[in-house]
FIDORO-988789 format. One line per field, with one value per residue: z, x, y of N, C-alpha, C in turn. Coordinates in steps of 0.05 Angstrom, whole numbers, m for minus. Example, Ala and Ser with C-alpha at 12.3 -4.5 7.8 and 13.67 -1.06 7.14 Angstrom:
// FIDORO-988789
n_c3 = c(156|142)
n_c1 = c(264|257)
n_c2 = c(m114|m45)
ca_c3 = c(156|143)
ca_c1 = c(246|273)
ca_c2 = c(m90|m21)
c_c3 = c(156|157)
c_c1 = c(264|258)
c_c2 = c(m66|1)
END
This chain:
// FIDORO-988789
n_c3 = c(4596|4568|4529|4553|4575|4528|4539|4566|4580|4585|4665|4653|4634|4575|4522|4464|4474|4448|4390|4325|4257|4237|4286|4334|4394|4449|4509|4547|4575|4605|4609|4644|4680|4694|4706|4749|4784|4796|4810|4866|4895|4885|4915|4966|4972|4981|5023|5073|5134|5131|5129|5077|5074|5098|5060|5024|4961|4917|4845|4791|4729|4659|4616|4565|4529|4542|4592|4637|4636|4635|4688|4719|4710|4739|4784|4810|4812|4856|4900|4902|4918|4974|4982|5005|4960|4932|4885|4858|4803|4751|4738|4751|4741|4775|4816|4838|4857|4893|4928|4956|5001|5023|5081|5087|5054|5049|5017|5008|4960|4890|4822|4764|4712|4644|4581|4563|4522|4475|4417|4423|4421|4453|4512|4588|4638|4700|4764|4828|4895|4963|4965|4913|4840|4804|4785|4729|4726|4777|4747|4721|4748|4779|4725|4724|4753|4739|4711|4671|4671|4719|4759|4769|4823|4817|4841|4859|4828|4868|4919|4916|4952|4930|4914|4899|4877|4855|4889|4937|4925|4894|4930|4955|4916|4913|4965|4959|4925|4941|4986|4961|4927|4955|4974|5016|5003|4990|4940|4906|4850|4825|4773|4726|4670|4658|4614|4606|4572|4563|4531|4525|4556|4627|4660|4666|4707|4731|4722|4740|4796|4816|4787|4789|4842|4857|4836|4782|4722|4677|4629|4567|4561|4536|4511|4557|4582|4592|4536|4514|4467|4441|4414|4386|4391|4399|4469|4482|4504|4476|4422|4364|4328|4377|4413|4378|4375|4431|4434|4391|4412|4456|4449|4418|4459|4485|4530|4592|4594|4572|4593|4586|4585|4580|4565|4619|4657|4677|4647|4636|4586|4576|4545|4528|4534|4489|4451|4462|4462|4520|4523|4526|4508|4522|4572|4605|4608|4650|4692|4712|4726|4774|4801|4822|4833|4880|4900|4905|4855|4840|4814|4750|4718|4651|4596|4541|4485|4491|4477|4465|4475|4524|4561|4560|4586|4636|4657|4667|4699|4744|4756|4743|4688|4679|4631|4604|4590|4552|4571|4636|4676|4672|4679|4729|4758|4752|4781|4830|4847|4844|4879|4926|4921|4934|4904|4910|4875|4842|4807|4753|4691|4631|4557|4532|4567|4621|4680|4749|4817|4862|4922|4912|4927|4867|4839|4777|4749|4717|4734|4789|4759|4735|4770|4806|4772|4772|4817|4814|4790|4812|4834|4784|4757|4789|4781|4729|4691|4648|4647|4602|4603|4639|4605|4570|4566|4545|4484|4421|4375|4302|4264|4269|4257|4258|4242|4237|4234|4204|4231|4192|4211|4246|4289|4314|4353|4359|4309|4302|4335|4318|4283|4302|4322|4285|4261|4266|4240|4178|4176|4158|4160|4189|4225|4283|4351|4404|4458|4516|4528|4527|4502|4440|4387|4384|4352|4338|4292|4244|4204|4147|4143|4183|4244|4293|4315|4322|4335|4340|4366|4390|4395|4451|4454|4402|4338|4317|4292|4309|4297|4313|4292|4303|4288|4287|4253|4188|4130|4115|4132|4091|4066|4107|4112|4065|4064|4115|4083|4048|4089|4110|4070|4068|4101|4093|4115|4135|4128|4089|4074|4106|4105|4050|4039|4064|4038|3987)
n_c1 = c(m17|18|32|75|99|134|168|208|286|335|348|328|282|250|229|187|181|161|117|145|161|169|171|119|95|110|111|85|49|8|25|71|37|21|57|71|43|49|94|85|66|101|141|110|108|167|179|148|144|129|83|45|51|93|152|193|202|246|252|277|308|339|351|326|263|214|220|199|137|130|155|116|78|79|101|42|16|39|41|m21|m26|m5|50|104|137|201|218|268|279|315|376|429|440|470|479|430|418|458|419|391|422|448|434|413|371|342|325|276|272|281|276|306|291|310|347|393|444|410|370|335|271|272|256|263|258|299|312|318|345|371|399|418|420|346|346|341|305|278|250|215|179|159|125|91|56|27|m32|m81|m132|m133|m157|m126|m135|m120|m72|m56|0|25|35|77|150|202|271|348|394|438|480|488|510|552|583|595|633|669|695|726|742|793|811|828|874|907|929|943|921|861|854|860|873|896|920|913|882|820|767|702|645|588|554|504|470|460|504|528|538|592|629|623|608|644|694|716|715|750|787|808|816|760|753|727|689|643|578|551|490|435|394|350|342|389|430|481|519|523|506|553|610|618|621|644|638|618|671|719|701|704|755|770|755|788|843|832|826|874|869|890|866|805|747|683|613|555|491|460|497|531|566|629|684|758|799|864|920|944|912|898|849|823|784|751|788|829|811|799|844|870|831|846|902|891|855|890|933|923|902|934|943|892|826|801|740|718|674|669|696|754|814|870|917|904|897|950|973|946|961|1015|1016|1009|961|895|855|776|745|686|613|580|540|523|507|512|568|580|543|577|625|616|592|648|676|643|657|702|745|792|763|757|738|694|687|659|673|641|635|618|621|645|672|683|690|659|594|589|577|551|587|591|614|643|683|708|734|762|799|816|836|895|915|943|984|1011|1025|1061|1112|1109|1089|1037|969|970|1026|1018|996|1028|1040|1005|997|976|921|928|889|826|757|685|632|560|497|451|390|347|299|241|248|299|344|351|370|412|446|446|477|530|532|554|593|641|652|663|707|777|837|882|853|844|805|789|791|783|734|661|619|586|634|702|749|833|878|934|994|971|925|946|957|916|847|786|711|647|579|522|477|457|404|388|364|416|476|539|603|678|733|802|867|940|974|972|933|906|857|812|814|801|758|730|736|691|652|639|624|580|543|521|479|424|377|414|433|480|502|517|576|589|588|634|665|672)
n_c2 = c(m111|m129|m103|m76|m110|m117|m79|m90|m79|m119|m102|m53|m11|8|47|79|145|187|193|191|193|137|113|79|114|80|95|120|169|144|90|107|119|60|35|60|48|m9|m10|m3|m24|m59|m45|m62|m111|m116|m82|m101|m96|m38|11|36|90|109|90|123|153|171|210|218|249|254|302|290|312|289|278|300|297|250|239|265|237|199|209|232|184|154|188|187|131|146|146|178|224|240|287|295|323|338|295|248|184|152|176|181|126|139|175|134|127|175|214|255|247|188|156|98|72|91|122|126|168|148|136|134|137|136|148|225|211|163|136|110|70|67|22|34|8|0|m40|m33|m29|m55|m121|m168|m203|m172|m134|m153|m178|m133|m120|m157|m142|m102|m72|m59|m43|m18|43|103|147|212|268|328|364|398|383|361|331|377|371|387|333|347|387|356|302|330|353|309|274|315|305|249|261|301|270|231|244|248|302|352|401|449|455|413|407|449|493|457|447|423|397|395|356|355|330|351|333|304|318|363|393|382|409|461|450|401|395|464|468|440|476|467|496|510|526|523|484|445|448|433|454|428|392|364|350|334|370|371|322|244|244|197|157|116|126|150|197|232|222|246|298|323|306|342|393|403|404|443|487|473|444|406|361|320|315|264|250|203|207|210|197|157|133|146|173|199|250|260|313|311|284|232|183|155|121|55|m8|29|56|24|m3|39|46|2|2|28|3|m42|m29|m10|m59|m105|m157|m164|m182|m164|m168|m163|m143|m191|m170|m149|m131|m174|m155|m119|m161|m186|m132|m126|m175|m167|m123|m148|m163|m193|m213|m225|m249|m248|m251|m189|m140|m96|m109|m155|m159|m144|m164|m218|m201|m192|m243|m264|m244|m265|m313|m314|m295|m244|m188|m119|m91|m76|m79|m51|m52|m14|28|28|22|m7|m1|m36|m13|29|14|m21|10|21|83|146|186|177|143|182|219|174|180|239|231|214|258|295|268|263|310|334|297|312|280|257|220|193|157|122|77|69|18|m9|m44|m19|m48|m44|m44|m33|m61|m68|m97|m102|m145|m150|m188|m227|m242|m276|m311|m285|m296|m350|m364|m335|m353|m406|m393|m371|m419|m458|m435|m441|m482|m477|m440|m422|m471|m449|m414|m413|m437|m390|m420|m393|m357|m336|m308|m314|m333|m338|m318|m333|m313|m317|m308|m311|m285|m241|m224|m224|m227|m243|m232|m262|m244|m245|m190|m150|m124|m126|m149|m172|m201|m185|m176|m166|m146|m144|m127|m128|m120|m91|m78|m135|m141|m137|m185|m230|m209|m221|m269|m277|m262|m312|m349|m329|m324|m377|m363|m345|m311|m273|m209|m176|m127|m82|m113|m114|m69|m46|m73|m54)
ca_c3 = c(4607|4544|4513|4576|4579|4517|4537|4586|4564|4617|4684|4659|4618|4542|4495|4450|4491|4427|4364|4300|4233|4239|4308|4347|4418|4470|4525|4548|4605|4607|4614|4662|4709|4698|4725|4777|4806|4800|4831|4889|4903|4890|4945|4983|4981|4989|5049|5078|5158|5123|5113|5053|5079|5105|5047|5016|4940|4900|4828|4778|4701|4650|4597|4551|4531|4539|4618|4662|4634|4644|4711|4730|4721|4758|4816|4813|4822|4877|4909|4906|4947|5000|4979|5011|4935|4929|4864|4845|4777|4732|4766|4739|4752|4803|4836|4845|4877|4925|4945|4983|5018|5040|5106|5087|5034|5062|5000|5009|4932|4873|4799|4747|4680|4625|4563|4564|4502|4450|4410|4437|4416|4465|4547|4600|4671|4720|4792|4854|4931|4979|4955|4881|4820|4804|4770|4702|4757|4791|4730|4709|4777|4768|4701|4728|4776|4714|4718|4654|4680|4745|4759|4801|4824|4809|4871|4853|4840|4883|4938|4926|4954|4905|4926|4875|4885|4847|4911|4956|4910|4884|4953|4965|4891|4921|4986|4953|4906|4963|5003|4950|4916|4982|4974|5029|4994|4995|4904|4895|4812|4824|4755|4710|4646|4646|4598|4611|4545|4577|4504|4534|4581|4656|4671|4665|4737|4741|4711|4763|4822|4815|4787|4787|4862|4867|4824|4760|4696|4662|4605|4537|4566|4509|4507|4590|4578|4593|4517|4502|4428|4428|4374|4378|4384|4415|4489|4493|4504|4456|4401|4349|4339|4403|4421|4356|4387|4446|4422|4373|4427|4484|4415|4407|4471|4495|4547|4595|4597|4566|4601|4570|4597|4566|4577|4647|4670|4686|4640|4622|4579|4580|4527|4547|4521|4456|4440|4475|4477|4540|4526|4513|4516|4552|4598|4621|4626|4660|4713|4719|4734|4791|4816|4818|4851|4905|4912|4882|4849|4840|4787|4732|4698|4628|4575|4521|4456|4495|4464|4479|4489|4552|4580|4571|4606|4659|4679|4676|4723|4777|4762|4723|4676|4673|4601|4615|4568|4548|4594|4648|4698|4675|4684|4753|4772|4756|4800|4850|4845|4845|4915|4940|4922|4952|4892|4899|4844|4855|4787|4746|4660|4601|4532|4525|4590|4642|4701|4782|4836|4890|4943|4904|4915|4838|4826|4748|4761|4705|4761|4809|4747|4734|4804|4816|4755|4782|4844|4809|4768|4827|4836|4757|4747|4805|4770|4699|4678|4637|4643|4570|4619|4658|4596|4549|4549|4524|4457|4405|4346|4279|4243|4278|4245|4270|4227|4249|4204|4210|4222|4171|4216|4277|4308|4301|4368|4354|4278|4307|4357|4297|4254|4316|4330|4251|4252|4267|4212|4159|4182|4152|4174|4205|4252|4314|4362|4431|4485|4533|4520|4540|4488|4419|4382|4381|4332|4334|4265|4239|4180|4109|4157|4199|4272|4312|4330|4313|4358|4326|4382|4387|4397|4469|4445|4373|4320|4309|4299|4317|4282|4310|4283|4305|4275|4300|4217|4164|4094|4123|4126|4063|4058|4130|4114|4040|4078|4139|4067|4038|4107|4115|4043|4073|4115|4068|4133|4147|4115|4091|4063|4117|4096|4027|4023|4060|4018|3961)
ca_c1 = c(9|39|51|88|122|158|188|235|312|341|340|320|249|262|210|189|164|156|121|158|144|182|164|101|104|99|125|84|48|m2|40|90|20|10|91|85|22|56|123|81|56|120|153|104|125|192|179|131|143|133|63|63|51|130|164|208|218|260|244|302|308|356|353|305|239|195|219|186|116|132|162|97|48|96|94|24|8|62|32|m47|m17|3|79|125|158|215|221|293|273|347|397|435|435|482|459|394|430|467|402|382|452|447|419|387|342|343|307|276|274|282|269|312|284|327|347|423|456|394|358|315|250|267|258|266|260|322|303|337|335|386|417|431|394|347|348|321|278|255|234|194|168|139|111|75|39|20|m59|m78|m154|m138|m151|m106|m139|m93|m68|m47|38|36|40|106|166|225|301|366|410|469|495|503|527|575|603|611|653|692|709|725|770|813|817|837|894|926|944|933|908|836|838|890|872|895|945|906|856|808|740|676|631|560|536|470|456|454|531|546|545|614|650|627|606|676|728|724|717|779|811|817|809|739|746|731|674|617|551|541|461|409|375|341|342|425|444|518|530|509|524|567|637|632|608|675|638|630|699|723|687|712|778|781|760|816|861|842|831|900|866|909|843|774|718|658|594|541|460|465|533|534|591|651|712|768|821|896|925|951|889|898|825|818|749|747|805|839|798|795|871|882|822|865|930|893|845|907|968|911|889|947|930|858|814|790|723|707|655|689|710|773|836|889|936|901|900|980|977|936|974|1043|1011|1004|925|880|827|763|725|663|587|572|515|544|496|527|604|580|545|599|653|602|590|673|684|626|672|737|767|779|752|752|727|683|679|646|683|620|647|599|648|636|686|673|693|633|580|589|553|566|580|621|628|659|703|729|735|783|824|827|859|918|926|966|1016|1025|1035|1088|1129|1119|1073|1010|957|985|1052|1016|988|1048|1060|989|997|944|920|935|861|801|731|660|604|530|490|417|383|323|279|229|260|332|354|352|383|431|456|454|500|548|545|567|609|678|659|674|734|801|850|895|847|840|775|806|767|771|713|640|603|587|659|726|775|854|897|960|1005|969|909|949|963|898|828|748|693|618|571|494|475|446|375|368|370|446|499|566|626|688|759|827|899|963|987|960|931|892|826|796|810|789|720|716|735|667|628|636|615|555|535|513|457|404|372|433|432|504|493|546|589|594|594|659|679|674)
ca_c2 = c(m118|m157|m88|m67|m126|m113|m51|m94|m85|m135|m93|m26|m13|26|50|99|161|211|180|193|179|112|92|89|113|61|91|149|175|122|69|111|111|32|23|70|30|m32|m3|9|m62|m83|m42|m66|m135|m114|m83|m113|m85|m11|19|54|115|94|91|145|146|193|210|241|248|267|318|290|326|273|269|326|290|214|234|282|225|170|217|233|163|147|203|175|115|162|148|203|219|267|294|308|338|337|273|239|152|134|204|172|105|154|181|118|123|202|203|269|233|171|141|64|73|111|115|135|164|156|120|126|147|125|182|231|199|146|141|86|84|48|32|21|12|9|m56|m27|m27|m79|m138|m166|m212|m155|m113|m176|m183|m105|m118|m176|m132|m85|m78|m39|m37|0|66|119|187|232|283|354|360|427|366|346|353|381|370|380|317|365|403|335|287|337|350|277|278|324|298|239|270|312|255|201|258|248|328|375|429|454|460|386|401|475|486|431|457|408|414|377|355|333|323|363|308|306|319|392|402|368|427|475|438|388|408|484|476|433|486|460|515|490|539|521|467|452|428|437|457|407|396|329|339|324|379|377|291|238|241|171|161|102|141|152|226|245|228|256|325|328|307|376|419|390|404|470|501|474|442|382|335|331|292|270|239|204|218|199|201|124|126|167|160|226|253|271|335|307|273|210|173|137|98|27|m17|50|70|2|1|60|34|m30|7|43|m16|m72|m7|m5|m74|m110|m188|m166|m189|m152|m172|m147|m160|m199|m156|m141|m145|m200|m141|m117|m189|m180|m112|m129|m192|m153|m113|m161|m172|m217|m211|m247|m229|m246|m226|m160|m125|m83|m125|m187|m162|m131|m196|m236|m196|m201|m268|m286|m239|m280|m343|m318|m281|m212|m166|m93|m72|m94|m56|m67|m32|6|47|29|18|m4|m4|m51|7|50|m11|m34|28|38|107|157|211|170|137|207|214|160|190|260|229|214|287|318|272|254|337|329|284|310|250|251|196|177|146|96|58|70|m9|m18|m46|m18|m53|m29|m33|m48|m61|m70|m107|m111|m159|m156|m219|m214|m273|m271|m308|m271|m305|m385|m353|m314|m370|m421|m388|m377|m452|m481|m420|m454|m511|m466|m427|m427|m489|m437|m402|m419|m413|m381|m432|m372|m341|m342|m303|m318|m348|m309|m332|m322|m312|m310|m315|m295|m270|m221|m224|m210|m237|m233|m238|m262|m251|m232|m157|m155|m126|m126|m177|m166|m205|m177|m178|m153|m163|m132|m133|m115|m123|m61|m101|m158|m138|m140|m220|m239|m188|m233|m297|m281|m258|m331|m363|m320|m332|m405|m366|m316|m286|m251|m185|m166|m100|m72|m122|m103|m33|m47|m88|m41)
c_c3 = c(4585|4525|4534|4578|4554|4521|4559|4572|4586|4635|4680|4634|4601|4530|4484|4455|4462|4401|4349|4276|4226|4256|4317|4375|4432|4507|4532|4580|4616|4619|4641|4690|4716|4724|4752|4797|4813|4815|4861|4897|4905|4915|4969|5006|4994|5013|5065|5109|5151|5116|5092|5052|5093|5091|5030|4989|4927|4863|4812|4742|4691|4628|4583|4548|4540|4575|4634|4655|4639|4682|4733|4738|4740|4786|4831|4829|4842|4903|4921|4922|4977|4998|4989|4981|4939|4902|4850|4821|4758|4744|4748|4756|4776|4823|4855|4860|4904|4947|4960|4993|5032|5058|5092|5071|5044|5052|5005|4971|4923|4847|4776|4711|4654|4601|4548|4539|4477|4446|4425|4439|4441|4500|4560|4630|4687|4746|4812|4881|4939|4973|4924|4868|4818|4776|4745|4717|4773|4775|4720|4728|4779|4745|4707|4744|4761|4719|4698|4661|4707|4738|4773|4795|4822|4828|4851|4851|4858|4914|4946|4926|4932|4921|4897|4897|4882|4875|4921|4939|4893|4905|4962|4942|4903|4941|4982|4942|4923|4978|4984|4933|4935|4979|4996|5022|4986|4958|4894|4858|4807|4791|4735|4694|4648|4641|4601|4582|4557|4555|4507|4547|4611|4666|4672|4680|4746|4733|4729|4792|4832|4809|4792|4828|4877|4849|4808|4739|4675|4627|4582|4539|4550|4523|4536|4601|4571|4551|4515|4479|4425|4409|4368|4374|4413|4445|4496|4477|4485|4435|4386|4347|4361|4410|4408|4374|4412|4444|4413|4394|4451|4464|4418|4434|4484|4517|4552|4582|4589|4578|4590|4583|4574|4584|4611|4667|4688|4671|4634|4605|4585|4554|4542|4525|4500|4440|4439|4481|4495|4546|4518|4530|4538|4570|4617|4630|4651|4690|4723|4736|4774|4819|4838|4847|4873|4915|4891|4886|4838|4814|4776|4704|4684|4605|4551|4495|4473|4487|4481|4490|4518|4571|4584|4591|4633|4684|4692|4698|4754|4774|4745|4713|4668|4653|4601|4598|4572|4564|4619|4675|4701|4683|4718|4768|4777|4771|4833|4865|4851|4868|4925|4938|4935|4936|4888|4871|4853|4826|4767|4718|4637|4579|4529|4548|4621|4659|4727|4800|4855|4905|4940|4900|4889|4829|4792|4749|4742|4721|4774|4787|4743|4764|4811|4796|4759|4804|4833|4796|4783|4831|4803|4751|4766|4786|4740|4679|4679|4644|4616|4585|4621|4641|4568|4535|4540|4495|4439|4378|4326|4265|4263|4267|4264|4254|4245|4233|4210|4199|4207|4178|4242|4292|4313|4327|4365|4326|4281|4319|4338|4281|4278|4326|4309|4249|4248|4244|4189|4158|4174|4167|4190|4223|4261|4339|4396|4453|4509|4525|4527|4528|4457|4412|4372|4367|4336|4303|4268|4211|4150|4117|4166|4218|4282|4316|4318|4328|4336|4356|4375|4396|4429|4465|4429|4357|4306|4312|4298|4318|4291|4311|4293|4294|4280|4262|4199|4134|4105|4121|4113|4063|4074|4116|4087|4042|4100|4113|4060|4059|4109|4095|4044|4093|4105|4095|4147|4122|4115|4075|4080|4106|4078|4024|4044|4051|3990|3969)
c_c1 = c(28|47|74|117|139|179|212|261|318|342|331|284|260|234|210|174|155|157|131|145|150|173|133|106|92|105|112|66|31|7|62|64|16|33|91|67|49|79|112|78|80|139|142|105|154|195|148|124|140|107|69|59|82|146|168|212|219|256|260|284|333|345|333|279|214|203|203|153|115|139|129|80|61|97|68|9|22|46|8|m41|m12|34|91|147|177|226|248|304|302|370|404|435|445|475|434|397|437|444|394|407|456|437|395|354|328|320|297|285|275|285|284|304|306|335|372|429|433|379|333|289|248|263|257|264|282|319|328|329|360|409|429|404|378|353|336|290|251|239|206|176|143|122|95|52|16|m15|m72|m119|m155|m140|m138|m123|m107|m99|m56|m10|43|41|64|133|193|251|325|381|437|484|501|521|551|596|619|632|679|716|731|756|799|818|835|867|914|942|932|920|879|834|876|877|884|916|933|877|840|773|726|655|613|542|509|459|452|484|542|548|575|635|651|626|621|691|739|721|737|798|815|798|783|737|747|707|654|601|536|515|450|393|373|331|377|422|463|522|511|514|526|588|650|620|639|671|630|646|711|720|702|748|791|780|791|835|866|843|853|899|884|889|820|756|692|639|574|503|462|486|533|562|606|671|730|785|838|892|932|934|886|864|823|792|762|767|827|842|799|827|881|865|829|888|923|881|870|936|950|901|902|942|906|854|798|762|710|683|678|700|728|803|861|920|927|905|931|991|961|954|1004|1037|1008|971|912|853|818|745|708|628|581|543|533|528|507|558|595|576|560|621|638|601|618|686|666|650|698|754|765|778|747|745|716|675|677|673|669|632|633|623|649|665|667|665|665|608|561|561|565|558|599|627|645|692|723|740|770|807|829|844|880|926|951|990|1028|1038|1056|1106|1134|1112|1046|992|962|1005|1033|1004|1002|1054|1036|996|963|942|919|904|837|783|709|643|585|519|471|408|355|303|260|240|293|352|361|366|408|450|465|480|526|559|559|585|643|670|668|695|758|812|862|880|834|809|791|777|759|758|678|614|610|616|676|744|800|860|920|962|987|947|930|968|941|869|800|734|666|608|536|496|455|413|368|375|386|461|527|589|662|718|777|855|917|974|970|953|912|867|811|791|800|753|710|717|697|648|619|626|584|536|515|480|446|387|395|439|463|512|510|576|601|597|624|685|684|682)
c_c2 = c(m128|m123|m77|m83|m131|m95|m62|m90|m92|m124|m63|m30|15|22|78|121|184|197|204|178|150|97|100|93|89|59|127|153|154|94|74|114|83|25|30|48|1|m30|m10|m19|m69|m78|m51|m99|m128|m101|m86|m102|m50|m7|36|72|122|103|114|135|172|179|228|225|257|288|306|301|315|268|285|317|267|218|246|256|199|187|220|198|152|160|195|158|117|160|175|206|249|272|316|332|325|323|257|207|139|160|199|146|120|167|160|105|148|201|226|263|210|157|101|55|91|103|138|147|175|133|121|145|147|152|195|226|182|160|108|95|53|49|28|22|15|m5|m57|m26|m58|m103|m144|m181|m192|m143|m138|m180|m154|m100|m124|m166|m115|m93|m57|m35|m18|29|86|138|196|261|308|355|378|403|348|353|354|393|373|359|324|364|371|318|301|337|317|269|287|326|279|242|286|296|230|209|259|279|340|400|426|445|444|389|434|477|465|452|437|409|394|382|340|326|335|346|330|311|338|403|395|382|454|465|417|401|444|488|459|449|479|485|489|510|528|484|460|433|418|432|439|410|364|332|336|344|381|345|278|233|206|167|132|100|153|197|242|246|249|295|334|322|335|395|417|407|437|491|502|464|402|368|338|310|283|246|222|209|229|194|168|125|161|156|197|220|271|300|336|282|247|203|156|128|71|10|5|52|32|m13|27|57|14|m21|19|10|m37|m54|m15|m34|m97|m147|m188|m172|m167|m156|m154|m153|m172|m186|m139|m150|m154|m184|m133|m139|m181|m159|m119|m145|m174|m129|m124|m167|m199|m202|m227|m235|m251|m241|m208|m155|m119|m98|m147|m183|m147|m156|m214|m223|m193|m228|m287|m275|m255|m306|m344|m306|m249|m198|m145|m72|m86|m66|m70|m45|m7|43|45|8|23|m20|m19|m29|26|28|m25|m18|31|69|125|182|201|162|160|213|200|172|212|258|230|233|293|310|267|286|337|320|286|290|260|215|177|152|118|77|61|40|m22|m20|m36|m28|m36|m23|m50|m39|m77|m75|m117|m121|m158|m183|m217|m244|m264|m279|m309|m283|m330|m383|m347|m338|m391|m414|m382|m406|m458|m458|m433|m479|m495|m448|m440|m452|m483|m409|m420|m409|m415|m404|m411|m353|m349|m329|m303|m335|m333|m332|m322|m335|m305|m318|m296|m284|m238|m233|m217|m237|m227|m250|m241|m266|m241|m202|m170|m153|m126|m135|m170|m190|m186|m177|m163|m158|m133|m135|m118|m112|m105|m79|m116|m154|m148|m174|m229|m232|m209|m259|m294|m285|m287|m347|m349|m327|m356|m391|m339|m301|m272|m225|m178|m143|m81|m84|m118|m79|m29|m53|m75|m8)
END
């Protein structure tokens, strides 16, 4: 169990399904029979009035090579229980939520395999029931059950049944989308180019089975085909060359809009027709403008490395933003957690892109995100307005930089946390530490600095600290980056070997 129980990454389970000459695997079929046992037990707490010849669970993957064998023996053993499993095959994440919401599936659970944007070597599995995904609680709760002495017979797969989740969950996309374009017409994208980049993930259904069946031109679409070796980039939308990529093609085919997924289509970001990236700070304006028109006052929680210009855009919108710690559980929790208290929140996004509508229950979902932004195509082409328009009075910083420092200690957490506490003792006289804030320590500057801001926070899973500075002012850099070097200098397990080769 204790190797098991490292593979937790707070509510989902990550390891290394295909050794390499670097890694060892720890994440292989073996271990995908220990989980499934223990899954089973644990549904069985959880439903407790259900024999488990009762319970319904659905079983998807994405593109990776290492899935159609992790998923085989997790059914196999589901199976030996007497579990009713339905075996999705190729699904993407919130796909696999919607299944225990379809009546026709009418999943108690289901098990996502996938490992997001991280290289193909890796795999993970993401669960869910009816009430969402689970928790870091629950996954700990399933570990605990972990029994590395048991044994499962193992049942034949010709016994189980195989459904695509594509066809329904596209239809419901598309209902979605004709209903929320407020257009009467059967194909509301009819007149609009727009190209889908699934990086070879799980998302290249969304170029025929969406948009080309609301009428939108998909020509000039790349990288559609399922491959879990990634050979074109990595599928995620906060990846500089993946954007970059899908950027050139939008560019060259002439197309309005480019979409792009990552592994799993949990997230999306898009590019306009003149190579407008809408990820990050963007995309999280452009989901503000729509959240706040429709549900105007509402709150907006983000993870924190959001810049102090969006706060300005948001409010001049009529909304609020609450910035919040990075993990897309923790900015979901917390807008959960502040409609529980009485304040509405109707959207809840990290930078990364991972992004849940209340209305969609705080599914991080990048289908639905595109979704809500195809509603608005038909009337912005009415009026002669790009998605560029509606976040024109976003201000964008002039230079932004990103340092990771490797913490060179075991224990890189109590290290990492240290050097964020003494951090404000050695800072300039004229910066400032912003009190609103809730991860790691964000500094404002001015004067012989700049104009802008830097965030030091921890890396969510790996002994990182997290460096990230902005400036509305062109020059500054260099001195701020040779101002952090002289503070870091005070602590020798911090590896600044990024640092420097910027510096030079």
């Amino acid at each position: 169990m204790s190797k098991i129980k490292e593979l937790q990454l707070s509510s989902d389970i990550r390891g290394i399904a295909i050794e390499t000459e670097e890694f060892d695997a720890t994440l292989t079929v073996e271990e995908s029979r220990l989980i499934a046992s223990a899954f089973v037990k644990w549904l069985q707490k959880c439903y407790p009035s259900k024999n488990v010849t009762e319970l319904v669970v659905g079983i998807g993957r994405d593109s990776r090579i290492s899935g159609p064998d992790l998923t085989r023996e997790f059914i196999q053993v589901l199976s030996a229980f007497d579990v009713r499993v339905i075996d999705f095959e190729m699904a993407t994440t919130p796909s696999m939520f919607m299944a225990t919401q379809f009546e026709e599936f009418n999943c108690d659970a289901t098990v996502m395999f996938t490992a997001s944007h991280l290289p193909f070597y890796y795999n993970g599995l993401k669960f869910f029931t009816r009430e969402g995904g689970l928790e870091s609680s629950d996954i700990r709760d399933i570990i605990a059950l972990v029994d590395e002495k048991e044994e499962v017979p193992q049942v034949p797969v010709s016994t189980i049944e195989v459904k695509s989740i594509f066809e329904r969950y596209s239809r419901h996309l598309v209902e979605l989308i004709r209903k929320g374009s407020g257009s009467e017409k059967e194909k509301p994208l009819e007149g609009l180019h727009i190209i889908v980049d699934a990086g070879n993930g799980a998302g290249g259904f969304y170029a025929e089975k969406v948009l080309e069946v609301l009428g939108a031109n998909t020509q000039g679409s790349q990288f559609l085909d399922p491959d879990g070796t990634f050979p074109n980039h990595i599928p995620n939308p906060d990846n500089k060359e993946a954007m970059e990529s899908i950027k050139n093609q939008v560019l060259a085919v002439g197309a309005d809009y480019g979409v792009i997924f990552d592994t799993d289509v949990d997230r999306a970001a898009v590019v306009t027709g003149n190579g407008e990236l809408l990820n990050r700070n963007n995309l999280i304006a452009v989901l503000s403008v729509i959240a706040i028109s429709e549900h105007p006052g509402t709150t907006i929680v983000t993870n924190s490395p959001t810049t102090e210009h969006l706060k300005r855009f948001i409010t001049e919108l009529g909304g609020h933003q609450y910035r919040y710690i990075s993990g897309y559980r923790n900015v979901i929790n917390k807008a959960i957690e502040l409609n529980k208290a009485g304040t509405d929140c109707q959207l809840a996004i990290e930078t990364s892109g991972h992004a849940a509508f209340k209305e969609n229950y705080f599914l991080d979902d990048g289908a639905y995100v595109v979704a809500k932004i195809l509603m608005l195509l038909p009337r912005l082409l009415e009026r002669g307005e790009t998605l560029d328009y509606l976040i024109k009075q976003l201000v964008q910083p002039k230079e932004v930089i990103e340092v990771r420092f490797k913490i060179e200690t075991e224990d890189f957490k109590t290290y990492g946390n240290e050097v964020i506490k003494e951090f404000p003792q050695w800072i300039p006289q004229d910066w400032v530490v912003n009190p609103e804030n809730e991860e790691g320590v964000r500094i404002d500057f001015k004067g012989e600095y700049g104009d802008g801001w830097l965030l030091l926070r921890m890396s969510l899973h790996e002994p990182l600290l997290v460096l990230q500075i902005e400036n509305d002012l062109v020059g500054y850099q260099k001195k701020i980056l040779e101002t952090i070097q002289k503070i870091m200098n005070r602590y020798p397990k911090i590896n600044q070997n990024k640092l420097e080769a910027l510096l030079k």
